[in-house]
C-alpha positions as CSV (number, residue, x, y, z in Angstrom):
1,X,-24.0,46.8,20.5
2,X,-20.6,45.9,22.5
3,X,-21.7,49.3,25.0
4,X,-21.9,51.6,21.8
5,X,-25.9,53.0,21.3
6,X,-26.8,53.9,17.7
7,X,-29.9,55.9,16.1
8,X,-31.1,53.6,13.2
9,X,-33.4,56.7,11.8
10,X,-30.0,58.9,11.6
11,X,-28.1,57.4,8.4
12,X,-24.5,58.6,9.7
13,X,-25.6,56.7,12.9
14,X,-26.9,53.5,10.6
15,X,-23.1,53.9,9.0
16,X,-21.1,54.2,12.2
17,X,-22.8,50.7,13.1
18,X,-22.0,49.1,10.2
19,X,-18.7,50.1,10.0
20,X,-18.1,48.6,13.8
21,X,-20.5,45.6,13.4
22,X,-18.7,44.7,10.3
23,X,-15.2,44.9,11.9
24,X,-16.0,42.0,14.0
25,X,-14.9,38.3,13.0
26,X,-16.8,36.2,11.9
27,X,-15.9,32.4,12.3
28,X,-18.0,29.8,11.1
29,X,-18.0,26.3,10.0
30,X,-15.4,25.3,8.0
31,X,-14.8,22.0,5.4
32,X,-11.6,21.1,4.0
33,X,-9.0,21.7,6.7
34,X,-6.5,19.0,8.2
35,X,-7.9,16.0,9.9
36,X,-8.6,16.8,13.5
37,X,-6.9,15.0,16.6
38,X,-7.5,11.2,16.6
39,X,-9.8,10.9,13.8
40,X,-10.5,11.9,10.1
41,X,-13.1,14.4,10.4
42,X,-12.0,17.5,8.2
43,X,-15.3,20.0,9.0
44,X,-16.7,21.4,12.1
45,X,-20.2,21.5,10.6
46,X,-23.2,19.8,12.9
47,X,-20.8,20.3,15.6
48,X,-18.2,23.2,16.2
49,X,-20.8,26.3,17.0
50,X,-20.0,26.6,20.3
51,X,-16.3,26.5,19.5
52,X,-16.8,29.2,16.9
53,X,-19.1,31.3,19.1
54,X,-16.5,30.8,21.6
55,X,-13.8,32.2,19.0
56,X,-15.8,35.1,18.1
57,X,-15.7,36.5,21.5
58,X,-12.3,35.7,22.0
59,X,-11.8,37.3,18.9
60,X,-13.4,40.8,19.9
61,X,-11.7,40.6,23.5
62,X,-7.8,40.8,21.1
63,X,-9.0,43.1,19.3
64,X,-9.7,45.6,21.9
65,X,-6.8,44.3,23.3
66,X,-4.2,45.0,20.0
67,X,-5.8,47.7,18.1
68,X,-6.4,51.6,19.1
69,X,-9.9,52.4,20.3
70,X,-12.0,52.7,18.0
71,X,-10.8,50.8,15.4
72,X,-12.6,49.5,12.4
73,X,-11.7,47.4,9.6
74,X,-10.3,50.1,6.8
75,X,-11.7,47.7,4.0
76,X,-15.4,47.3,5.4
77,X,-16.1,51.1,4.7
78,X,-16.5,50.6,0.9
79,X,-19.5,48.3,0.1
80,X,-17.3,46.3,-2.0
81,X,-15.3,43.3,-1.8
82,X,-12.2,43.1,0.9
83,X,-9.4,45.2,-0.5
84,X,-11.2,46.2,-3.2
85,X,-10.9,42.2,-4.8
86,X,-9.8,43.2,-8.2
87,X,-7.7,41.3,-11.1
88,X,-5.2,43.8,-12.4
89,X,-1.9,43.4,-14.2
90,X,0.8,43.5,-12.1
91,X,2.5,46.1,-14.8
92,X,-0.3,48.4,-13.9
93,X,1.0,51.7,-12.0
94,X,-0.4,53.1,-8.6
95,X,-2.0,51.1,-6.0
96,X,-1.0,47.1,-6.7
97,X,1.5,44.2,-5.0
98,X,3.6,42.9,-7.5
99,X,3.9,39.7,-7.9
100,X,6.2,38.9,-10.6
101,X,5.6,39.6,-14.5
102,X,2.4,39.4,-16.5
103,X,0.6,38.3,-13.2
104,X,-2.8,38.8,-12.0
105,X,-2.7,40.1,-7.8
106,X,-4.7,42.3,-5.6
107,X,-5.4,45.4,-5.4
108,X,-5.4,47.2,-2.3
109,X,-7.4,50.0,-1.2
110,X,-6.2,53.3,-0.4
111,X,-7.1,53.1,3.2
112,X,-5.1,49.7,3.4
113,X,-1.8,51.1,2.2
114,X,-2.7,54.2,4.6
115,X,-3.2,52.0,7.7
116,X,-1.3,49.4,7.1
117,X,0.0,48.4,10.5
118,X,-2.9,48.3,11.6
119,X,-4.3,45.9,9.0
120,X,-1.2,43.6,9.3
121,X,-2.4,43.2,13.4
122,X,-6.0,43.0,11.8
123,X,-4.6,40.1,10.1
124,X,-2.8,38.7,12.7
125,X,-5.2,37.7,15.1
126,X,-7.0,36.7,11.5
127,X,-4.3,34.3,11.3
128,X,-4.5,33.0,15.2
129,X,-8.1,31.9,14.7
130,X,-6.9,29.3,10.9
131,X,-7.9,26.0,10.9
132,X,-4.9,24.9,11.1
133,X,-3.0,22.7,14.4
134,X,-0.3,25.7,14.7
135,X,-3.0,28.5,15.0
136,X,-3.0,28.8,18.8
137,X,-6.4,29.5,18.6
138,X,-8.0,27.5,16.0
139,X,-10.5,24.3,15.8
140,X,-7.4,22.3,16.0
141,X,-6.0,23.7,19.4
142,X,-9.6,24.2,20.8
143,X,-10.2,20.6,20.6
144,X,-7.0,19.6,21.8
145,X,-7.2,21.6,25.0
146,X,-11.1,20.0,24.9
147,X,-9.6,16.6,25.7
148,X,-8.8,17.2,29.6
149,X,-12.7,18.4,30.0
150,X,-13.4,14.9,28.4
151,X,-14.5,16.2,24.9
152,X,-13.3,14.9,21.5
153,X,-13.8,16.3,18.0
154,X,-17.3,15.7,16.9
155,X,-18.5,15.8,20.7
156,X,-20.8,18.9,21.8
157,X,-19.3,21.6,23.5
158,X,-21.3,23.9,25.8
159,X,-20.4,27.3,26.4
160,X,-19.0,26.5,30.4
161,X,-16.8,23.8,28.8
162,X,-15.6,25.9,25.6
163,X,-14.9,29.5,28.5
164,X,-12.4,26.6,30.0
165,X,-10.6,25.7,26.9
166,X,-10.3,30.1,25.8
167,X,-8.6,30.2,29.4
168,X,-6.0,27.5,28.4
169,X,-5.8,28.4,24.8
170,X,-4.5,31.4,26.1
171,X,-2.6,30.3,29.0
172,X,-0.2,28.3,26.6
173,X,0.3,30.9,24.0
174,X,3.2,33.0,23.9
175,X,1.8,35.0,21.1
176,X,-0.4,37.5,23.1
177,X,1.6,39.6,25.3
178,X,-0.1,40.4,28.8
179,X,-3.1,39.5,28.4
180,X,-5.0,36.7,30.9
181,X,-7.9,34.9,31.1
182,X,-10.1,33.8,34.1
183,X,-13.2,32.3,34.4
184,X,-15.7,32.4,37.3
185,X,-16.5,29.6,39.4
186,X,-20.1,28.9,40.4
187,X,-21.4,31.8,39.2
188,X,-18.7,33.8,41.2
189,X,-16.1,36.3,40.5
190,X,-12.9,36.2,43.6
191,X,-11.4,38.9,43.8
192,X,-8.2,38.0,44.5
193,X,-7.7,35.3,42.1
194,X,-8.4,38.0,39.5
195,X,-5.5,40.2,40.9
196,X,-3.5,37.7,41.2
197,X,-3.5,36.4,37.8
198,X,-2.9,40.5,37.0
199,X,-0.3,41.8,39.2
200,X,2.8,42.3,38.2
201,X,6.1,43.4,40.4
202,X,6.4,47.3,39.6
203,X,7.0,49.3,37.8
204,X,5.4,46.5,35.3
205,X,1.3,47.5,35.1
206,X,-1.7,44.9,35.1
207,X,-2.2,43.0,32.7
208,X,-5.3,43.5,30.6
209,X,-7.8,40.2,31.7
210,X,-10.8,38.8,29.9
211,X,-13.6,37.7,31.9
212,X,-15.7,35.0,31.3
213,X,-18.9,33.9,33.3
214,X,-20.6,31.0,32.5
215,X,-24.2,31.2,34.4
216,X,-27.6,29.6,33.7
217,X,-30.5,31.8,33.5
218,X,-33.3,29.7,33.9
219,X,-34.8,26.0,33.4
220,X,-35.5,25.1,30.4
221,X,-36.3,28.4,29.2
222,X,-34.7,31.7,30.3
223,X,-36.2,33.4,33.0
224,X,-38.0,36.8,31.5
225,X,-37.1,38.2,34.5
226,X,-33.3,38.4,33.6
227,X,-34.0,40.1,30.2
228,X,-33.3,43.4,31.4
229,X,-29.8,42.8,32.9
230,X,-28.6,40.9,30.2
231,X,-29.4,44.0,27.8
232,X,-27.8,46.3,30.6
233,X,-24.7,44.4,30.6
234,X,-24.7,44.5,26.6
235,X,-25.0,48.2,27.2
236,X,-21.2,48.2,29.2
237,X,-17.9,48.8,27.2
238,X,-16.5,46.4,28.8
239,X,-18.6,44.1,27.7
240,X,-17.1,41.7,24.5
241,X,-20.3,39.6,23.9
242,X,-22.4,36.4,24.9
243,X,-21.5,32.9,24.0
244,X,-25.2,31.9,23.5
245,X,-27.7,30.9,21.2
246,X,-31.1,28.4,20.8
247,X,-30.8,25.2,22.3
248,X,-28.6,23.0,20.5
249,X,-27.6,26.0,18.2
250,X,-25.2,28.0,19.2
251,X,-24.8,32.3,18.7
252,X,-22.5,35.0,18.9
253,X,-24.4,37.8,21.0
254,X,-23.5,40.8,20.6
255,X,-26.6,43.9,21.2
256,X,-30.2,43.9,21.0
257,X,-32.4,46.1,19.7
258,X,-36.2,46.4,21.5
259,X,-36.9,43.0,23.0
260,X,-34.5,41.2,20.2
261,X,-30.7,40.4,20.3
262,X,-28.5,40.7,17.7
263,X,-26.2,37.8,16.5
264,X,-23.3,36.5,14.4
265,X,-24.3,32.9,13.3
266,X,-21.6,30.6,13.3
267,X,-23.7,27.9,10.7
268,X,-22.3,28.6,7.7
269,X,-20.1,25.8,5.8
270,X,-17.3,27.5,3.7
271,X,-14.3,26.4,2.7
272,X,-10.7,27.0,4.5
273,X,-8.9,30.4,3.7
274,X,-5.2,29.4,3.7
275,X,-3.9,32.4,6.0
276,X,-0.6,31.8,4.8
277,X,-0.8,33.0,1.7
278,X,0.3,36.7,1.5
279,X,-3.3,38.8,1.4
280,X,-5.2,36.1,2.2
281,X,-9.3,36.7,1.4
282,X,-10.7,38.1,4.5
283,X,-14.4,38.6,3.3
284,X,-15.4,35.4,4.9
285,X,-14.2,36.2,8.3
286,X,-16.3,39.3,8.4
287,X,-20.1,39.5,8.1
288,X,-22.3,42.3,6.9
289,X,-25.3,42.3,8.0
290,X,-26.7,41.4,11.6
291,X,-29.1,39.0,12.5
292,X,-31.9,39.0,15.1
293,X,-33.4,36.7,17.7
294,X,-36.4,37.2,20.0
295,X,-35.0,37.3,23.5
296,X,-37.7,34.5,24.3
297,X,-36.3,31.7,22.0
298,X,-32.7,32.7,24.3
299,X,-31.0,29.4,25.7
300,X,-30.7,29.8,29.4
301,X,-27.1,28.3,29.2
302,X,-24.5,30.6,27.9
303,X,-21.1,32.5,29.1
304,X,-20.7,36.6,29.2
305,X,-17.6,37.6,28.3
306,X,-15.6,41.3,29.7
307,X,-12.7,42.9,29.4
308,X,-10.5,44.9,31.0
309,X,-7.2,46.8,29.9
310,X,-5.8,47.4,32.8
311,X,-6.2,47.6,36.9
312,X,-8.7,50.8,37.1
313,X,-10.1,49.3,33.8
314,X,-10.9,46.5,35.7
315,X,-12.0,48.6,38.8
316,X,-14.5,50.4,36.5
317,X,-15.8,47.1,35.5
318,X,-16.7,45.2,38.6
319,X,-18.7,48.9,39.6
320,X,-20.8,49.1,36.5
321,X,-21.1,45.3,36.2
322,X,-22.6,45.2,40.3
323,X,-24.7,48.0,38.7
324,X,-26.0,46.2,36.3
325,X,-26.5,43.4,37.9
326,X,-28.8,45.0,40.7
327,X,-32.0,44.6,38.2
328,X,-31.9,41.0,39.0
329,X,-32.1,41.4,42.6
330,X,-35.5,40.8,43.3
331,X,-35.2,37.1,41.3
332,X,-31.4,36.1,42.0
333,X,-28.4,38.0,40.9
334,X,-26.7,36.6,37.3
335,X,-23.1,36.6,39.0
336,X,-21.6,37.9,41.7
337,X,-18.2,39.3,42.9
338,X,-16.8,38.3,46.3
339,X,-13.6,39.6,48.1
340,X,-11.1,36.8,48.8
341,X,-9.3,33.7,47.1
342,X,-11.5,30.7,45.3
343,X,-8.5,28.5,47.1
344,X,-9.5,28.9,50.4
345,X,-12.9,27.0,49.4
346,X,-10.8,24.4,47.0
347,X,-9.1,23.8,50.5
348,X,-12.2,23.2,52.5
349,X,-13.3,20.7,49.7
350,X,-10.0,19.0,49.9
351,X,-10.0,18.4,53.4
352,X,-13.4,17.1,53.1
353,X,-12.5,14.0,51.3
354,X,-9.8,13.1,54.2
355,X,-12.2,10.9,56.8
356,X,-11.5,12.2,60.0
357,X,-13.0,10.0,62.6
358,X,-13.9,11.2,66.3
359,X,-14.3,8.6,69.5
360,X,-16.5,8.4,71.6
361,X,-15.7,9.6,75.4
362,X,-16.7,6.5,76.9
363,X,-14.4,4.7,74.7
364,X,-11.1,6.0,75.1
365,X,-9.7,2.5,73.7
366,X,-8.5,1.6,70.2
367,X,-11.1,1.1,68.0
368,X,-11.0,-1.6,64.6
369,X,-12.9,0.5,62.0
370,X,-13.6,-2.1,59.8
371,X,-16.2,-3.7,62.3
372,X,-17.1,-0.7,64.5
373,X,-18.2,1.9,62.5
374,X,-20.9,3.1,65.1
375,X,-18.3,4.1,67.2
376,X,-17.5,7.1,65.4
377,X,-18.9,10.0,63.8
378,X,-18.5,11.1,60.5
379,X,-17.7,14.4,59.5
């Protein structure tokens, strides 16, 4: 899962997976929240999926991004309810947030109070993801930014379409500090686009990019022939997950296990936390127990997602991603990287659509286009 291996048969092993696949968010379909952009509509459900999916990998890319390696969710190690969900009188003594007299609050767990920086940045990119219009990276935004690619709330959103909006979503946030995103055109990686959106003038370092690759493996049906790169590049740290699914239904991808995939499932209707509120509920945003999917019933349409922290981070990637990539040699390669600048071909394309006509020698005379069109040849 996410370039970590685990031993189900060994229980520390079956623990040490929980505790990561259960520090991953979860966002699903929610009801209730303010009406979206020019209409009324106050749910995602029948619709949003790929939005959400699209969120959940985000998600896992800001979390590598903001917390130390390695980090898990403090609350998810007791097989209770987020921070230990208790009523208790305020007046109690030890472990409580008082909130006035005679009131009932929440309790905290030990391990929150004990890491509790890193459960306020836990809660922060929580926050990011509200469905709300000022969460930079909620339904609200999402479908906002959708409107340039033509898509309106209630539309469907493939995963191409929703690796665009994550690169502008992030673009026009000042909330995340150094941190880009770029997303490969035509199944193809440049090079130099990706260090330029990174460098910086020293002594500053890289900044830390997410890369996202929207390919197609297959017709109607994915290619078998793919199955074993997409589980080698599952197998790569850099690797934040799969923006996938079944046709029509979209999945979070995140592992396999024997010829199966392992999922988050966006299709679940609950109702909108209110992040605002000081220790907001965070069991919904985190799921416990994974899912699995037959590699055959995969859509061939989805978008791979990688990150990097920093320039030999990045490095690292493009040799173990070429790697993995090699097992689809014989059929065609997923994705490829190429030296040089994306521009250069935008340029070509640009000129193309300037008519450019050429006389003939034998007519070295001015020519009316408009009636003697076989006079020239177009290139």
């Amino acid at each position: 899962m996410l370039g970590k291996s685990y031993e189900p048969r060994d229980q520390a092993e079956r623990e040490r997976f929980r505790r990561c696949f259960t520090s991953l968010l979860w966002l699903t379909y929610r009801r209730g929240f303010p009406p979206l952009p020019e209409g009324a509509l106050t749910t995602d459900s029948g619709w949003g999926c790929v939005l959400r999916t699209g969120q959940m990998l985000l998600a896992r890319g800001l979390l590598l991004h903001l917390m130390p390696p390695g980090w898990t969710w403090s609350a998810s190690q007791h097989a209770v309810r987020d921070d230990m969900d208790l009523l208790v009188s305020s007046t109690e003594r030890g472990l409580y947030l008082k909130d006035g007299p005679d009131k009932k609050t929440r309790r905290l767990s030990l391990d929150s109070l004990l890491d509790r920086p890193m459960e306020a940045s836990h809660r922060r990119v929580v926050t990011w993801f509200a469905d709300h219009p000022t969460a930079p990276f909620g339904i609200h935004k999402l479908v906002e930014l959708g409107k340039s690619s033509g898509k309106k709330a209630g539309d469907w959103y493939g995963p191409s379409i929703v690796a665009h909006i994550l690169r502008r979503a992030v673009d026009a946030t000042t909330d995340v500090p150094n941190l880009v995103v770029y997303v490969a055109q035509d199944c193809t990686i440049y090079l130099e686009d990706v260090k330029r959106l990174c460098e910086r003038p020293p002594p500053q370092s890289w900044k830390s990019v997410i890369i996202l690759v929207p390919v197609r493996l297959g017709g109607q049906d994915l290619n078998p022939s793919y199955v074993t790169c997409v589980k080698k590049l599952l197998t790569l740290e850099s690797c934040i997950g799969i923006i996938g699914g079944k046709p029509k239904h979209s999945l979070f991808f995140v592992g396999f296990q024997d010829d199966h995939l392992l999922y988050l499932d966006p299709h679940y209707c609950r109702p909108t936390v209110d992040t605002k509120k000081q220790n907001f509920p965070l069991e919904s945003f985190h799921c416990k127990y994974p899912r699995t999917m037959s590699f055959s019933r995969m859509d061939p349409s989805c978008t791979f997602g990688f990150y990097a922290k920093g320039q030999k981070d990045f490095e690292a990637l493009c040799t173990d991603v070429n790697e993995a990539l090699s097992t689809s040699a014989e059929t065609y390669p997923m994705f490829i990287f190429v030296e040089g600048k994306s521009q250069e071909e935008e340029e070509v394309r640009k000129s193309s659509t300037n008519i450019a006509y050429i006389q003939r020698k034998s007519e070295r005379k001015q020519v009316v286009t408009s009636s003697s069109m076989d006079e020239f040849v177009l290139l």
